[in-house]
N, C-alpha and C positions, 0 to 999 in steps of 0.2 A: 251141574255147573261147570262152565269151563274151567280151567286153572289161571287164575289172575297172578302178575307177580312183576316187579321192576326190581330191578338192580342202578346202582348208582354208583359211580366210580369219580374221583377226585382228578383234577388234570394228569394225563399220562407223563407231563415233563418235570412235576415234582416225583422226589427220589423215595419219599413215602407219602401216599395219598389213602386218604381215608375211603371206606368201602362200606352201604348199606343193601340189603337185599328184604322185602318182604315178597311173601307171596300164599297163595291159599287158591284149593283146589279141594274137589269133593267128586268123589264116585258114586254114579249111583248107587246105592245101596250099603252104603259106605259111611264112615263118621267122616267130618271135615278137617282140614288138616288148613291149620295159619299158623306160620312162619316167621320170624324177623332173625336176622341179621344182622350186624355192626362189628367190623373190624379193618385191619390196614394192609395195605400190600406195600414191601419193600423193595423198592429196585437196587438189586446190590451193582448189578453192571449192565450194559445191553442182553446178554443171555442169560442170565440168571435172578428170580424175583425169591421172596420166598411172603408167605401171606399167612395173617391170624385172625378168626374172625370166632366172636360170641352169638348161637344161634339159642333162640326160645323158642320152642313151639307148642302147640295145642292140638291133641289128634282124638276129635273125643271126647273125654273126660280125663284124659292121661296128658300129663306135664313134662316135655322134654328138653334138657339144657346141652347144650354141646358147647366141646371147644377144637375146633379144625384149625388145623395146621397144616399148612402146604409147601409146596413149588414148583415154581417152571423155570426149567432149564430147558431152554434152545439150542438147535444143534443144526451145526452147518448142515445148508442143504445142497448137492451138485448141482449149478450154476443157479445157485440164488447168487443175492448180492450180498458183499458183505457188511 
């Protein structure tokens, strides 16, 4: 089975937009793996976000809970724009 999977993000011009991900893939030979996602991404300034998201998954018969914490910080690049 290929890997299916979408992501969903909230208008990029609010300053925290909510964020969902599922997704699901299997190898042959392999237990399947389904996924979800839900959490927000905060824009603190043009270069810097930082984002939290609660994932559930299924691989198998084994039950996985996470909690991811991030960010992106951009960095000038010679003659981007600014």
């Amino acid at each position: 089975m290929p890997p299916l999977g979408a992501i969903l993000e909230g208008p990029y011009d609010w300053s925290l937009r909510p964020v969902a991900e599922i997704f699901r893939e299997q190898t042959r030979g392999t237990a399947r793996t389904d996924s979800a996602l839900v959490g927000a991404i905060w824009r603190v300034r043009k270069d810097l976000s930082f984002d939290v998201g609660l994932r559930r998954a299924r691989v198998g018969d084994e039950s996985i809970h996470e909690l991811r914490l991030g960010f992106t910080w951009t960095l000038p690049w010679k003659g981007s724009d600014k």
